[in-house]
NUNU-923957 format. One record per residue: x, y, z of N, C-alpha, C in turn; residue number from 1; residue in one letter. Coordinates in pm, whole numbers, m for minus. Each point is the difference from the previous one (the first is absolute). Layout:
REM NUNU-923957
n_x,n_y,n_z,ca_x,ca_y,ca_z,c_x,c_y,c_z,k,r
X,Y,Z,X,Y,Z,X,Y,Z,NUM,a
...
END
This chain:
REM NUNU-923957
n_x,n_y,n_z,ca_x,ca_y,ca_z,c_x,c_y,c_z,k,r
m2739,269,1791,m11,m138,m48,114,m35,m95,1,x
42,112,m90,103,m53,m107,142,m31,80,2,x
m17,78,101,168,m21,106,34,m124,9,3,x
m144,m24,94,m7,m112,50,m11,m151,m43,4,x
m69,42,m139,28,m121,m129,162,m31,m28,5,x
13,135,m4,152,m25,m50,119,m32,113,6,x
m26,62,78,101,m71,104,m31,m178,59,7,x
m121,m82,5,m12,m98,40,37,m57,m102,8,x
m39,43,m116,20,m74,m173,161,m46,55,9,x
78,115,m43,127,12,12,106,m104,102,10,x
m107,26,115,81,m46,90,m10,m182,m12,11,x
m110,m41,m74,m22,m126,m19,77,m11,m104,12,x
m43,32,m87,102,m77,m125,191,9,m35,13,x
18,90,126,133,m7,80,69,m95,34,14,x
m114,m69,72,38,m127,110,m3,m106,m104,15,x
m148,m14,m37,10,m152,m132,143,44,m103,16,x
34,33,m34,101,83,m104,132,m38,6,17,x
39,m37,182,139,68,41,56,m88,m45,18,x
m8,m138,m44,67,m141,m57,64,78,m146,19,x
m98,m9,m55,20,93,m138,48,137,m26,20,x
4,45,75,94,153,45,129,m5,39,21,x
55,m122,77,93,m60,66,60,m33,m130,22,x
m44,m89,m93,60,m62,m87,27,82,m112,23,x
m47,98,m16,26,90,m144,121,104,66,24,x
31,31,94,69,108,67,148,m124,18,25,x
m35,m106,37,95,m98,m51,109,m31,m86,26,x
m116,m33,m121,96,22,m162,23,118,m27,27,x
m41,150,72,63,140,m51,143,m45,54,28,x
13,m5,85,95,m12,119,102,m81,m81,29,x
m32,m110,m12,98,m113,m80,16,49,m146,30,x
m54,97,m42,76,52,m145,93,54,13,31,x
0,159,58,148,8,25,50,91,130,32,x
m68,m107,144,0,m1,90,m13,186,55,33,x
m93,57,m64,m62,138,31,m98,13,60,34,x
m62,44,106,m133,35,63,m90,m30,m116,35,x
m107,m55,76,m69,m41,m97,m177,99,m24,36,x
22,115,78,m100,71,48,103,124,m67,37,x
m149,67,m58,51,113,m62,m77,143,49,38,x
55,117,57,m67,103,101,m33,85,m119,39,x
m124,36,m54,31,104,m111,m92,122,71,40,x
13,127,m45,m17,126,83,m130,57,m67,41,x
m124,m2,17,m97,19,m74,m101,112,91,42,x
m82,64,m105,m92,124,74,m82,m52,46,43,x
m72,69,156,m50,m89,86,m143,77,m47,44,x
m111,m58,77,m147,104,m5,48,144,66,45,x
m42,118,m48,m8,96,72,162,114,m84,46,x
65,m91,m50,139,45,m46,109,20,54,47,x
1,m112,81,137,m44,89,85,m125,m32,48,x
83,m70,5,109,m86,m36,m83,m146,137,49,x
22,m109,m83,39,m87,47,36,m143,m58,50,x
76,m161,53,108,m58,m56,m119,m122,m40,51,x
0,m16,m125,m117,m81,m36,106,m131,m52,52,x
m5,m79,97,118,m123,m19,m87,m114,m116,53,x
102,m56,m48,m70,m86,m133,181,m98,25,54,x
m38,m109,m78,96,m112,m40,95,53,m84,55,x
135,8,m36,108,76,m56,m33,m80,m148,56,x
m27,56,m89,27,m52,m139,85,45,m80,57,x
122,71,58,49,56,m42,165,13,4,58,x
117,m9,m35,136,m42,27,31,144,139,59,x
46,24,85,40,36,129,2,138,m104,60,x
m38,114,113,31,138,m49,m25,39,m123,61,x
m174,m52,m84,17,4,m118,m92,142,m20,62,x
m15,72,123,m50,140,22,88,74,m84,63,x
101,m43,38,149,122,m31,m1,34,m171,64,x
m124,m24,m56,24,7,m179,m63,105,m8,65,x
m95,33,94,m94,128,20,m145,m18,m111,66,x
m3,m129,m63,m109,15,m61,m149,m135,41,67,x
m98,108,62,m88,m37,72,m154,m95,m6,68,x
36,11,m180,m96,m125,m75,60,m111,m26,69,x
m61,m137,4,74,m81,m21,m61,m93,m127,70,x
8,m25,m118,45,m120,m106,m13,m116,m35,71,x
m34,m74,m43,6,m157,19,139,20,m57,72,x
99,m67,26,82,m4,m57,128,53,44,73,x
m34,60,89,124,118,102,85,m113,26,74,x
108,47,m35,140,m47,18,22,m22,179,75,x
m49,98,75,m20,46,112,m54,m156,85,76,x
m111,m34,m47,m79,m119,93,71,m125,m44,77,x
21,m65,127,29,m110,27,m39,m174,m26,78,x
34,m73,m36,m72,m110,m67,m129,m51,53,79,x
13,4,179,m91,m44,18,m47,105,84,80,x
12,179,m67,m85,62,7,m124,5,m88,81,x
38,m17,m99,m87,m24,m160,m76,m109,16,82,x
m12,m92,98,m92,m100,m3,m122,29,149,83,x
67,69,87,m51,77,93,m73,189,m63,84,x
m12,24,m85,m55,104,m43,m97,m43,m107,85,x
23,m100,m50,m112,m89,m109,m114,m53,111,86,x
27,m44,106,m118,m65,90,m57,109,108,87,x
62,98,m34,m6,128,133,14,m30,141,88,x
80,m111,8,60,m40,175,67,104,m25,89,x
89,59,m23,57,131,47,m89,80,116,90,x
m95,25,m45,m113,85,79,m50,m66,126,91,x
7,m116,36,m44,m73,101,61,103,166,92,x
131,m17,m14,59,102,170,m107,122,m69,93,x
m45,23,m16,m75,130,8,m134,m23,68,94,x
m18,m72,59,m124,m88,77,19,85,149,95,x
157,m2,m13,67,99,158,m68,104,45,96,x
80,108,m140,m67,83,m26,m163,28,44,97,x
m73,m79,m72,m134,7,31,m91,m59,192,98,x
116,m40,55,7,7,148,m16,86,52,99,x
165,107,m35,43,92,76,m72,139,m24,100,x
m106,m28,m101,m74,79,m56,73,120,m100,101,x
76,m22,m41,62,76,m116,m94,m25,m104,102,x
m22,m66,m61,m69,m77,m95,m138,m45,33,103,x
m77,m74,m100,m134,m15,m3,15,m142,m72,104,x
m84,m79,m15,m17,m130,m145,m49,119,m97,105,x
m74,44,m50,m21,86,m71,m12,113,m35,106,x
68,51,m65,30,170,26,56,72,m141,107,x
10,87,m31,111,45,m88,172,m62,m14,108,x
62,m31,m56,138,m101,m17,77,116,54,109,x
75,16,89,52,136,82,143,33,m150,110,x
49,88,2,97,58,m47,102,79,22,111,x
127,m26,m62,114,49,22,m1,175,24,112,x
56,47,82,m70,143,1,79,68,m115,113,x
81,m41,m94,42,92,m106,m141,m44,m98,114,x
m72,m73,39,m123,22,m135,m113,51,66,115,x
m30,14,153,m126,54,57,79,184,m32,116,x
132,37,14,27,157,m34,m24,40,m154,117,x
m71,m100,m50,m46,6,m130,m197,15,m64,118,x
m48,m61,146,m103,33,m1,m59,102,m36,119,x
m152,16,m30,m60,98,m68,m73,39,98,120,x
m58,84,69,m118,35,122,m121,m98,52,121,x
m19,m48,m179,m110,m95,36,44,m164,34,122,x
130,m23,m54,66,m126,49,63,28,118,123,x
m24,106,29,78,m15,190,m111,m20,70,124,x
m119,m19,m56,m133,m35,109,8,m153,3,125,x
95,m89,m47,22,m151,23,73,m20,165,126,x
42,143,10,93,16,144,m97,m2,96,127,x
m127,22,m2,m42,1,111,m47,m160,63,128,x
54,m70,m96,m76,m179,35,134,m28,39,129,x
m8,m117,38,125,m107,110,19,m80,m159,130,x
145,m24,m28,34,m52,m133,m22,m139,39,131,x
m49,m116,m99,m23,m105,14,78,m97,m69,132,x
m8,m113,11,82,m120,m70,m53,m37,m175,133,x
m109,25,43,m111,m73,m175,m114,166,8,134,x
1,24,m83,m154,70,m58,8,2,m182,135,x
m88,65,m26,m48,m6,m173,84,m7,m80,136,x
83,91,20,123,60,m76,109,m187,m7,137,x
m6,m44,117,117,m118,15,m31,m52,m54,138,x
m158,m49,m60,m16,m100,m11,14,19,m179,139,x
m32,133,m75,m27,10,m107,131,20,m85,140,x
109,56,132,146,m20,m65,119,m89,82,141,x
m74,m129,m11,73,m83,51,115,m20,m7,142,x
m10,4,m196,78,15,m139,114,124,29,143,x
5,56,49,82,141,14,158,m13,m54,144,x
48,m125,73,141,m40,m53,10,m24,m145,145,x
m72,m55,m72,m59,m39,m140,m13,131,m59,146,x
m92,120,48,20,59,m55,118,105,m70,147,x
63,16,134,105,73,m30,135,m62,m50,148,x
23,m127,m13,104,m73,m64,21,69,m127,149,x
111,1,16,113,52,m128,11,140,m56,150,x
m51,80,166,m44,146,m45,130,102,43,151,x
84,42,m53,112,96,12,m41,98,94,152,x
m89,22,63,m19,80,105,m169,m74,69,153,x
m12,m62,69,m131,m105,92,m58,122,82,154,x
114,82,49,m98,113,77,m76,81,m71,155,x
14,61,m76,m48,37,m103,m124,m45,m41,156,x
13,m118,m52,m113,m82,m36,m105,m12,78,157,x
60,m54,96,m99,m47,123,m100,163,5,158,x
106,129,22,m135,114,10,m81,9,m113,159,x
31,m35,m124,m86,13,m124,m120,m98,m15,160,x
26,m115,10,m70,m102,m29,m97,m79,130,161,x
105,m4,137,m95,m68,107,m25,97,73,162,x
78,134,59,m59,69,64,m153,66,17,163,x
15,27,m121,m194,66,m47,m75,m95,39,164,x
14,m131,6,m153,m101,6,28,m59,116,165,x
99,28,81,49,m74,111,m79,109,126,166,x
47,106,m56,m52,149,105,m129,36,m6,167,x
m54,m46,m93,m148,m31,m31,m107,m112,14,168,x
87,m87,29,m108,m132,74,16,15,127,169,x
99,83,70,61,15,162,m111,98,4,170,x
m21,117,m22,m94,95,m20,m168,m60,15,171,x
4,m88,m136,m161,m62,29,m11,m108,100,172,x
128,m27,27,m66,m91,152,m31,96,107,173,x
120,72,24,m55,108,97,m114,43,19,174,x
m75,m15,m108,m145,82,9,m88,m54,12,175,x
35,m123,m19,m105,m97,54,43,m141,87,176,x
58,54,107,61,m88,97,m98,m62,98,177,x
10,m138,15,m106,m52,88,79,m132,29,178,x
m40,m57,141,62,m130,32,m41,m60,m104,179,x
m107,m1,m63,m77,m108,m25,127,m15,m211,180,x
m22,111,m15,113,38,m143,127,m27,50,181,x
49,5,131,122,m106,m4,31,m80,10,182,x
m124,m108,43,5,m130,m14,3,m44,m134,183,x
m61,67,m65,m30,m23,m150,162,m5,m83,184,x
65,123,m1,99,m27,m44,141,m91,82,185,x
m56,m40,101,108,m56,57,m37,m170,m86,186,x
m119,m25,m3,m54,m135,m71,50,45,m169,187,x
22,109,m49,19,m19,m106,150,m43,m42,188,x
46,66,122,174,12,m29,65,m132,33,189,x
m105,m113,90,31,m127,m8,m43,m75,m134,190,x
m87,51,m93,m52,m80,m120,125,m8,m70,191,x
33,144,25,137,40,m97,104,m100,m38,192,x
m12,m57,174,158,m133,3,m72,m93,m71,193,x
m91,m63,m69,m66,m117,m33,m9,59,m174,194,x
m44,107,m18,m108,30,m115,56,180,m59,195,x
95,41,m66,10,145,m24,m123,46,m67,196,x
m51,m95,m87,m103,34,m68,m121,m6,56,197,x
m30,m87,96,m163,54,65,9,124,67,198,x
123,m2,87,34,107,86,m15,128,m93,199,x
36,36,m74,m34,146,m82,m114,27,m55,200,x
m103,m136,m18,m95,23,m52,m119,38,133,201,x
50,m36,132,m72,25,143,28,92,m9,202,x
123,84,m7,75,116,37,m93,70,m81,203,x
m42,38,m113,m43,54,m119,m132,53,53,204,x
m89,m170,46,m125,63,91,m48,101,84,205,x
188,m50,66,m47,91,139,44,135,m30,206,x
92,76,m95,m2,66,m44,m153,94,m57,207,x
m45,m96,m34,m132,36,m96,m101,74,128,208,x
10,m116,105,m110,17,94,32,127,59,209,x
167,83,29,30,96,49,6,132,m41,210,x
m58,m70,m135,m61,179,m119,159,33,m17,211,x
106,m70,m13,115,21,m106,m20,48,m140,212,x
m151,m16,m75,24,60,m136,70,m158,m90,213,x
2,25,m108,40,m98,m121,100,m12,m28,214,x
104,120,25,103,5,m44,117,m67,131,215,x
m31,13,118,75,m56,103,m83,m109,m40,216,x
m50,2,0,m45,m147,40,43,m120,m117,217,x
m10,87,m111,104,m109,m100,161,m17,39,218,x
17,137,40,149,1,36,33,m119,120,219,x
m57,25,113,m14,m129,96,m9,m74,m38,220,x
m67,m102,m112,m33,m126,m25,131,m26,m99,221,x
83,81,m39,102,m3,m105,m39,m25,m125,222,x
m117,87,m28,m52,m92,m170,27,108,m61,223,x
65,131,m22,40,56,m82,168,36,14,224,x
65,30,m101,148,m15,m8,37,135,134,225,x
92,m11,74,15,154,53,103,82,m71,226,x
m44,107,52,42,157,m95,14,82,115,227,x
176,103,m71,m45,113,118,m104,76,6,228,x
m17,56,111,m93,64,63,21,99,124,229,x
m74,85,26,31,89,96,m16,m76,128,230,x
15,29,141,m20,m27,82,m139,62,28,231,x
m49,m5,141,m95,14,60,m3,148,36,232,x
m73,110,m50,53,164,32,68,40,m48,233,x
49,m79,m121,98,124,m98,m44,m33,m129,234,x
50,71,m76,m55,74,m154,98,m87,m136,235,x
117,m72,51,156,7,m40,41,m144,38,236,x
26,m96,m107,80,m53,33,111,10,43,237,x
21,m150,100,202,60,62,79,m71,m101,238,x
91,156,m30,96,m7,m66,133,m50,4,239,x
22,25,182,125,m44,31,15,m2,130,240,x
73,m100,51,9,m61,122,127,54,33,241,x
7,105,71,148,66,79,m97,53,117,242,x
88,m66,121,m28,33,158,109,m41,59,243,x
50,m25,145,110,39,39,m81,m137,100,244,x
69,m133,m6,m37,m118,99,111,m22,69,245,x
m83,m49,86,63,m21,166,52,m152,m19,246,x
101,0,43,96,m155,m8,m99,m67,86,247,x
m85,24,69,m44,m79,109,m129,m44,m128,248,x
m48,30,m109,m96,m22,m57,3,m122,m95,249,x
m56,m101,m80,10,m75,m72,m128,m8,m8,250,x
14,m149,m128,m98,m52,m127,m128,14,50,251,x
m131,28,m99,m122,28,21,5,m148,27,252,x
m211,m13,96,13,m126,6,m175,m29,m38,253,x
END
């Protein structure tokens, strides 16, 4: 049933879309006449590679810096990438994706494989789901660019601060996966575009309802400041972000 949700979903809101898909791939185009589709190389279900295409927000070849979190503020994104990553049309060509069945509407946010070779045993059990466009984690760090602004090292950060609660709401969805819980967050992740604040306070619920505990579940709703923290299966905060990335890899999304 979830396939099949997701591939008719997909394939409809494709078609209504293509006016507005047409036109944003447009003004990429007319900025500074670069493809306006961006191929980025992401871990598939199971732990295989595949090209999870999104809208370019980004100036041509801005892989080549080798650093794989991205900033509000990155020198890197493009003018009217920054207005396309504020509304999350970026993410829209990823509807493809969720055709060709790479992808899911809801799933774990797939990742660059220099941060899945970072995984812990128990965060490689996110590998066994089909990565999705929206689940818990998207919706609770929408903010992600915000957060990491003005941080002398974002990769870094990103494992200290979003990784732990990001790998941990991917985790508690997993465990309690049901069509019926992805409709739920797919309705939440539309409140989101209208309302950040009802949306976290739904999010918070459904957290609640999934026996997350108090402490995710504040963390999800964003009502306490974040702090590092270990990841999911380890003892240790991360200290330091050195791995060896693949030019073919770029910005979290």
């Amino acid at each position: 049933m979830k396939r099949l949700f997701d591939f008719l979903t997909a394939l409809i809101a494709l078609t209504l879309l293509t006016p507005l898909l047409a036109a944003i791939a447009l003004a990429i185009w007319l900025d500074d006449r670069k493809s306006p589709f961006f191929f980025a190389l992401r871990v598939a279900r199971g732990g295989g590679d595949f090209r999870m295409v999104k809208f370019r927000t980004m100036i041509p070849d801005a892989w080549k810096s080798g650093v794989n979190s991205t900033a509000s503020g990155d020198t890197r994104i493009t003018r009217i990438g920054s207005y396309l990553r504020k509304a999350k049309l970026d993410e829209l060509p990823q509807l493809w994706n969720v055709v060709t069945g790479d992808m899911s509407l809801v799933g774990p946010r797939p990742q660059v494989r220099a941060d899945v070779n970072l995984y812990t045993p128990e965060e490689a059990r996110m590998l066994r789901a089909r990565p999705g466009i929206t689940d818990l984690a998207s919706i609770a760090f929408a903010d992600e660019g915000e957060i990491l602004s003005g941080s002398a090292d974002p990769d870094l950060l990103y494992n200290q601060l979003i990784r732990p609660w990001k790998s941990r709401l991917a985790l508690l969805y997993l465990e309690n996966q049901s069509f019926l819980r992805d409709l739920q967050i797919l309705w939440i992740t539309a409140l989101a575009l209208v309302s950040r604040a009802r949306a976290l306070r739904a999010l918070s619920l459904l957290v609640d309802a999934f026996g997350g505990g108090e402490k995710l579940k504040a963390m999800a709703a964003r009502q306490v400041p974040l702090a590092p923290w270990p990841p999911p299966g380890a003892e240790t905060i991360v200290r330091q972000y050195r791995t060896e990335r693949s030019h073919q890899e770029a910005a979290h999304a």
